[in-house]
GUVEXZA-981649 format. One line per 4 residues: number of its first residue (from 1); their letters; for each residue x, z, y of N, C-alpha, C. Coordinates in steps of 0.1 Angstrom, whole numbers. Atoms other than C-alpha are relative to their C-alpha. Layout:
// residues N
NUM	A	X Z Y X Z Y X Z Y; ...
// end
This chain:
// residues 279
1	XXXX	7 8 10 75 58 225 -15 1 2; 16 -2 -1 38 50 230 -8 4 -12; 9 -5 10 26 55 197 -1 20 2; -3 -12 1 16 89 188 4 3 -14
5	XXXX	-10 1 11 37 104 164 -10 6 -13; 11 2 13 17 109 126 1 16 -3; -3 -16 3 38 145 120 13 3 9; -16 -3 -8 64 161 138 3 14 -11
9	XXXX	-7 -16 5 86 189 121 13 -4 -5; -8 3 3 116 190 102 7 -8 -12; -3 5 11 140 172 76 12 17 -2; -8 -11 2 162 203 58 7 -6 -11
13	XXXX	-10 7 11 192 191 39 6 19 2; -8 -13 2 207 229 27 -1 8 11; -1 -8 -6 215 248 54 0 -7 18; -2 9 -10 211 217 79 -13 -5 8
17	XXXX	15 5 -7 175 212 100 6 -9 12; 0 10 -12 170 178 119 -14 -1 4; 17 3 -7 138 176 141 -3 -13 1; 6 18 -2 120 142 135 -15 -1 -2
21	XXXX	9 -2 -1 88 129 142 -1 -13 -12; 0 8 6 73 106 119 -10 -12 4; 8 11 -7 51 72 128 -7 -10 -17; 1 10 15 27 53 100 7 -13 8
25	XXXX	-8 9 -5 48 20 100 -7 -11 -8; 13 14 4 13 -3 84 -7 0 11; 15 0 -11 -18 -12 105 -9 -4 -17; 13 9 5 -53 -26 89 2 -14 2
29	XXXX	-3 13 1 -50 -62 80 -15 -5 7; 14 2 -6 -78 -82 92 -8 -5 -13; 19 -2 10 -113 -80 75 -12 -7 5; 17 -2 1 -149 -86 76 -8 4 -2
33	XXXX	10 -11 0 -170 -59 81 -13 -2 1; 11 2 1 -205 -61 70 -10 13 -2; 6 -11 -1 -234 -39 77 -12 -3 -10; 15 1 7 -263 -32 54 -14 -5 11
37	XXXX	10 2 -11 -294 -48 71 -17 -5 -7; 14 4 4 -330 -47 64 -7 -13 2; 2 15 -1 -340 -82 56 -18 -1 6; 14 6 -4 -378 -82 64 1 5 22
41	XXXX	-1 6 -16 -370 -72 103 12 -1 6; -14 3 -9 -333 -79 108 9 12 4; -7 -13 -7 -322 -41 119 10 4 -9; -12 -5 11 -293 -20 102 -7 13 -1
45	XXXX	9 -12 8 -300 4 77 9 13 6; -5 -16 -4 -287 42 88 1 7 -6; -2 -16 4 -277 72 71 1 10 3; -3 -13 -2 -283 105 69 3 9 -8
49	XXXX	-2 -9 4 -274 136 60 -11 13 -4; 15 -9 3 -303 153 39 4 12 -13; 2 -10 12 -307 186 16 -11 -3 -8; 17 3 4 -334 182 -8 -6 10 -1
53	XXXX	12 -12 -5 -364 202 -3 0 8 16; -1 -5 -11 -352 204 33 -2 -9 11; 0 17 -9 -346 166 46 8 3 8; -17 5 -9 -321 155 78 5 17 2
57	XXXX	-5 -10 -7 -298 185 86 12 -6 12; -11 3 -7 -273 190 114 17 1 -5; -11 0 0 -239 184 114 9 16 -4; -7 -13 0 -226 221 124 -7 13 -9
61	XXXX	4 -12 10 -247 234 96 4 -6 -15; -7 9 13 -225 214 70 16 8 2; -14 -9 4 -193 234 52 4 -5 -14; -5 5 8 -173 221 27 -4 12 -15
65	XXXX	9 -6 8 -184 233 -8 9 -1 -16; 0 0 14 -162 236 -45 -7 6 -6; 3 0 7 -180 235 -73 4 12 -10; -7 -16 7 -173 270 -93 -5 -8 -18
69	XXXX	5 5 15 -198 262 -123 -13 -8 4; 10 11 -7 -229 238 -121 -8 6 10; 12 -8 -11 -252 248 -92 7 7 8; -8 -10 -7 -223 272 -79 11 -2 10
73	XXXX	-12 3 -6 -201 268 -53 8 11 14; -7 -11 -10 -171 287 -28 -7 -11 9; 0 6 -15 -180 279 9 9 1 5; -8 2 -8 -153 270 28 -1 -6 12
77	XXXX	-1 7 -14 -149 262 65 11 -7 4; -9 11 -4 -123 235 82 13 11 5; -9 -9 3 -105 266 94 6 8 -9; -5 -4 16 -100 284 62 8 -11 -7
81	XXXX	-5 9 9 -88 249 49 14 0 8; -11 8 -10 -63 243 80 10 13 2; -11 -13 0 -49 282 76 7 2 -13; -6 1 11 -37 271 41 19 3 2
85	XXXX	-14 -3 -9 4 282 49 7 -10 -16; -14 3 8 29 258 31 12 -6 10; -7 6 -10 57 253 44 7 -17 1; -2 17 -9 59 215 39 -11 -3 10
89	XXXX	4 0 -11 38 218 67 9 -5 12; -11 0 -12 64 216 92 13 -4 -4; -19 5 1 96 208 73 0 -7 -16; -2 8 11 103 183 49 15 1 -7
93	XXXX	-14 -7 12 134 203 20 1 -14 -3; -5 10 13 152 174 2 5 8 -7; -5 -6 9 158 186 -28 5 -3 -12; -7 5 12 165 160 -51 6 -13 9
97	XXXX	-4 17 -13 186 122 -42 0 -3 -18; -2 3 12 181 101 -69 6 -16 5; 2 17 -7 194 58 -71 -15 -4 -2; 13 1 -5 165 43 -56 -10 -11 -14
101	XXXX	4 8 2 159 18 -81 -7 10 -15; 5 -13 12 153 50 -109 -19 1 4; 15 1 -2 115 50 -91 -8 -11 -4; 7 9 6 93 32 -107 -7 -4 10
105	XXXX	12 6 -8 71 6 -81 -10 5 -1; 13 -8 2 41 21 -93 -1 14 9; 0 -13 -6 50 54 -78 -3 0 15; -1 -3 -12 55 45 -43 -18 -6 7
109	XXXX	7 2 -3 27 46 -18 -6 -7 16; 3 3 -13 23 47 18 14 1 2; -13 -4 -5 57 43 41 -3 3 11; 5 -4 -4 60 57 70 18 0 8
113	XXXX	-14 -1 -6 87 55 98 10 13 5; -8 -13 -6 113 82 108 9 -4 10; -9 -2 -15 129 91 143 6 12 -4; 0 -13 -4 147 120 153 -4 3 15
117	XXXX	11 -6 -6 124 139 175 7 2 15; -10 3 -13 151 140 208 14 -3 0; -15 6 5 188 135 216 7 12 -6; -9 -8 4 199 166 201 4 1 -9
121	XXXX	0 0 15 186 159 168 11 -17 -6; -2 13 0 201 126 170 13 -6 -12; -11 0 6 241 130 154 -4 3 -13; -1 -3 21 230 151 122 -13 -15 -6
125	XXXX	11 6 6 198 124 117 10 -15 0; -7 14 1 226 93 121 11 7 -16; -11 -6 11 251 115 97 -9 3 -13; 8 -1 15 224 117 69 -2 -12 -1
129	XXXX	1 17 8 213 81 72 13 -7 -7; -9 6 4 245 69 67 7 5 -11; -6 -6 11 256 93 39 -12 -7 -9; 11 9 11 219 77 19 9 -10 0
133	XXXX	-4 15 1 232 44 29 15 1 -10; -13 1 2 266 49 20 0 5 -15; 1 -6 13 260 69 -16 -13 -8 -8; 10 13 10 230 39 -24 -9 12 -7
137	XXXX	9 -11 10 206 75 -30 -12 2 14; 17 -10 -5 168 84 -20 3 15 -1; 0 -12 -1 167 115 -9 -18 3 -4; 14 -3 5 132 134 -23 -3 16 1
141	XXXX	11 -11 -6 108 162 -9 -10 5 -9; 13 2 3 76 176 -5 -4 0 15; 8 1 -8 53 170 23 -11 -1 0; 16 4 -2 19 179 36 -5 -5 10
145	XXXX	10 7 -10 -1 158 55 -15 -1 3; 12 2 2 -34 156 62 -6 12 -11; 9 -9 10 -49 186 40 5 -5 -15; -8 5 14 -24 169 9 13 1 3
149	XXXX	-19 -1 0 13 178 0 -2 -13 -12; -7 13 9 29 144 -13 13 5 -5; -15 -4 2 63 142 -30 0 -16 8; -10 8 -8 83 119 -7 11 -5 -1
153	XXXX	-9 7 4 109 97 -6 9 -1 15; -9 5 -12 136 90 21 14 -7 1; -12 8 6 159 65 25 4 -12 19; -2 6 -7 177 43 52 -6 -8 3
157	XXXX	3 8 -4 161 15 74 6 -6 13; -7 7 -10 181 -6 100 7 14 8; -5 -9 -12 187 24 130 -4 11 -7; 8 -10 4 163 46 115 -2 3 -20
161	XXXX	5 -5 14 146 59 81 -14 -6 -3; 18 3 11 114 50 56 -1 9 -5; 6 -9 13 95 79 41 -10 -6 -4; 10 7 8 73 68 16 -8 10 -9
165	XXXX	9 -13 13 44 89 -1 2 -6 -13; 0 5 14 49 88 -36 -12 5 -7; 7 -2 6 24 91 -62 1 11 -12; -6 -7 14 23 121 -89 -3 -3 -8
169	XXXX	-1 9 14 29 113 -126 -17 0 -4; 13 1 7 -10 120 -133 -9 -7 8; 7 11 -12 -21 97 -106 7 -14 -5; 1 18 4 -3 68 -125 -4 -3 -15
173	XXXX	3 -2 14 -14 54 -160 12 -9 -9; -11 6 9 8 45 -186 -3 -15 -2; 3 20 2 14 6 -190 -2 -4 -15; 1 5 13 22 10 -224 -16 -3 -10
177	XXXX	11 0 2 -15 16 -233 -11 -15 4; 4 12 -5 -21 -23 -214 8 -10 -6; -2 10 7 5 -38 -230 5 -3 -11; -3 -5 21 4 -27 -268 4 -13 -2
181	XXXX	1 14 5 -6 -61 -275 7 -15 1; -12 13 1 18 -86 -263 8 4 -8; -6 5 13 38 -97 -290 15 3 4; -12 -5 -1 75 -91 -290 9 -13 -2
185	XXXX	-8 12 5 84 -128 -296 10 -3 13; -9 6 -9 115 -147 -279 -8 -12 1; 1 15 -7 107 -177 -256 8 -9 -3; -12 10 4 119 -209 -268 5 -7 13
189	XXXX	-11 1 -8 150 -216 -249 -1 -9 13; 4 9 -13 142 -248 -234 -12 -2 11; 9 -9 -5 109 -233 -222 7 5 11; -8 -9 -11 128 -208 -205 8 -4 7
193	XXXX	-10 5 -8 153 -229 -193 -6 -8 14; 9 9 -8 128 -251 -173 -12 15 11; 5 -13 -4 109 -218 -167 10 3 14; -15 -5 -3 142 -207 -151 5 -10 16
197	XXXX	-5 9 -8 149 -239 -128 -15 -3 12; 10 -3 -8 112 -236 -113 0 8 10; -7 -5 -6 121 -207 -104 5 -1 14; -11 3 -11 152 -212 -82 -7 -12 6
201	XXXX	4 12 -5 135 -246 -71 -8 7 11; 8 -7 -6 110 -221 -56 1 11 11; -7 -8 -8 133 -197 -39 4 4 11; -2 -1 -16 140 -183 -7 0 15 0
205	XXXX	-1 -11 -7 145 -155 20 -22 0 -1; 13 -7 -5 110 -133 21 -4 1 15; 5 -2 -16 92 -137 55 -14 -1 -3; 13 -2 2 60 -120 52 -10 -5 9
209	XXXX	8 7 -4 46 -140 81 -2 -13 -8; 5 8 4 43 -168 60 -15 -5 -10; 11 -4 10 15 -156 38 -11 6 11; 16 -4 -8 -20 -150 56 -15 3 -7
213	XXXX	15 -3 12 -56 -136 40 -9 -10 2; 9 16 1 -72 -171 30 -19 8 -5; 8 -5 5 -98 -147 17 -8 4 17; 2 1 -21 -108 -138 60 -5 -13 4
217	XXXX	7 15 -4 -108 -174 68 -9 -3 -8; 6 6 5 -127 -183 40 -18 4 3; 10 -1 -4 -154 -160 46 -8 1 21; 2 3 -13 -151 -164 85 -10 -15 3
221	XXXX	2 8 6 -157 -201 76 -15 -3 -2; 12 4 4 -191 -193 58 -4 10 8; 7 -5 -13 -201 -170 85 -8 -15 8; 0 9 -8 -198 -201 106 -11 -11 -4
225	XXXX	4 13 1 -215 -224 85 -18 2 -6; 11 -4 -1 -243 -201 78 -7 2 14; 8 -4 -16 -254 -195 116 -3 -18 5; 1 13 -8 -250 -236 119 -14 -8 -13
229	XXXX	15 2 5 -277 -236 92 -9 2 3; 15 -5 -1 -299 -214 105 -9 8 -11; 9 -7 12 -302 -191 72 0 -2 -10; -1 3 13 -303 -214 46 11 3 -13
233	XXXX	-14 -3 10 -279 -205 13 4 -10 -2; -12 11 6 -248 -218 9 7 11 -13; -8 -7 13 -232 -213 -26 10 -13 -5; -7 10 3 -205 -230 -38 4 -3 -11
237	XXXX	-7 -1 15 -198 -244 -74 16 1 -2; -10 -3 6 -171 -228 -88 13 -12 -3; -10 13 1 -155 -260 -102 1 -11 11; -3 5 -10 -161 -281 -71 13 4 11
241	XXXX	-7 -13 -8 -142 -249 -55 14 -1 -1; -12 -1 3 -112 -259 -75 6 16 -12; -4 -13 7 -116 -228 -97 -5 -9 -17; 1 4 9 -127 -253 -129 12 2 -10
245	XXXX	-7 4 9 -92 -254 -145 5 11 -13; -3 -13 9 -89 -216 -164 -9 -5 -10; 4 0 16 -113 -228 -192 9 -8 -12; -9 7 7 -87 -255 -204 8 7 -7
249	XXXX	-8 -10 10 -73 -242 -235 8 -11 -7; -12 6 8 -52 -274 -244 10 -1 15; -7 1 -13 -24 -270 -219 17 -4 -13; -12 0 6 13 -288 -231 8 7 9
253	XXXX	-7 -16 -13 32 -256 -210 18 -16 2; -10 5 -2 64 -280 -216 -2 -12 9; 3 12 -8 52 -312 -201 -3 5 15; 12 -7 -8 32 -287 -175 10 4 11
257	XXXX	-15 -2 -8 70 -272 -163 3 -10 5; -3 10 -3 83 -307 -164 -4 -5 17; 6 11 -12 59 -324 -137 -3 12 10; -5 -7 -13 60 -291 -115 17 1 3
261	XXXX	-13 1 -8 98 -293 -113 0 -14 7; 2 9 -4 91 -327 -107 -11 -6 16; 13 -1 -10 62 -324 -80 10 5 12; -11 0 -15 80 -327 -44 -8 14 3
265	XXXX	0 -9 -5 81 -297 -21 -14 -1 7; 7 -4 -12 50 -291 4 12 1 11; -11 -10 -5 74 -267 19 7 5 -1; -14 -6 7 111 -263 16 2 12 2
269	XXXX	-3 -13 2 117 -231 6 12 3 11; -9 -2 -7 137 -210 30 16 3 -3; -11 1 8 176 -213 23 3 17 -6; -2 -10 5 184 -180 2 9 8 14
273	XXXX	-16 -5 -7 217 -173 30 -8 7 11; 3 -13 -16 191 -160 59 3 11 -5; -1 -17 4 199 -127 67 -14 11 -7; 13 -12 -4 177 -100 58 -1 14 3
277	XXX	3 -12 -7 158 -71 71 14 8 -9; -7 -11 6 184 -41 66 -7 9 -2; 7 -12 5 174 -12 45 9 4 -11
// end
């Protein structure tokens, strides 16, 4: 496999160790990287690394530093941090399997692909996927990575496995606190029914190539249209832009359904029956 692998060590179900390596299974979408740049002669601005009452220091005379009480701090070095011993270091316990759908979206984070690590490990790491698959249960850890233990997630994907960092409960915030205030009313029927038929009119198999960052081209775009200026500002009015229509506060929602189920397709939605990805 050309990549290189993110962690290697083990999965331990009871009394059962499978050697697997793990692979991130995102990249970086594409961007637009902009540098700070001194406008009176065109150069990029730089940073350093300064003490006060001392100005630039070096690099290898920098050590990481908590805070004890104001002014006070432990010194710590990169080794002291990296001789920390846990043992989700090296082996990822499942300790709990819950149904997957019990996780709240909010929780999950990064995913992250699973192999087993040669052919030896191969039979027990097919004989666990298929017992998740087959009992419709996440298995759940801990793992460290990177100088952080996550709790984890593991679960079937086509041949292989998905771990997924999960989030802990004090890293998410309660929703109820956002949505005191909606009302508890029922939607009238034929509302919802039209609601409802939008919808499905809308429907299809998910194929994430079809979605692209319009926000990229757009500013690619005014890259382009700034250098064919020569400098001058371009700005764009908001309502020319197609962003005018949020102040409209008489909207008939029923009429509004109507003439979008009515409004032909662009693009016919892909038939529901494609297959999809297994997981």
């Amino acid at each position: 496999m050309a990549a290189r692998a993110y962690w290697q060590g083990q999965i331990r179900l009871a009394l059962v160790s499978i050697p697997v390596e793990i692979y991130t299974a995102t990249k970086s979408g594409a961007s637009v990287s902009f540098r700070q740049i001194h406008e009176p002669t065109g150069k990029p601005i730089h940073y350093e690394k300064v003490v006060t009452g001392v100005g630039p220091v070096d690099t290898d005379e920098i050590m990481k530093g908590y805070e004890v009480e104001k002014g006070s701090y432990v010194l710590l070095d990169q080794d002291e941090i990296d001789a920390v011993k846990l043992e989700s270091k090296k082996t990822l316990e499942l300790t709990q399997f819950v149904d997957a759908n019990e996780i709240d979206v909010l929780y999950y984070d990064k995913p992250y692909f699973v192999v087993p690590a040669d052919d030896l490990a191969e039979e027990a790491f097919i004989v666990l996927r298929e017992a998740l698959r087959r009992t419709k249960k996440v298995g759940l850890g801990q793992l460290a990575l990177r100088g952080r233990e996550y709790v984890v997630s593991l679960k079937p994907c086509g041949r292989g496995m998905v771990l997924e960092t999960l989030r802990y409960a004090e890293e998410v915030r309660k929703a109820q606190s956002y949505f005191r205030d909606i009302s508890d009313d029922k939607p009238d029927k034929e509302l919802l029914d039209l609601a409802e038929s939008l919808i499905e009119k809308k429907s299809g198999s998910f194929d994430a190539s079809e979605f692209h960052n319009r926000y990229v081209d757009a500013l690619q775009e005014l890259i382009a249209r700034k250098r064919k200026s020569k400098g001058g500002k371009i700005v764009e009015d908001a309502e020319e832009a197609g962003g005018g229509q949020r102040g409209s506060n008489v909207v008939d929602l029923m009429a509004a359904l109507k003439d979008s189920l009515e409004k032909p397709e662009g693009k016919k939605a892909k038939s529901s029956g494609k297959k999809r990805a297994s997981g």
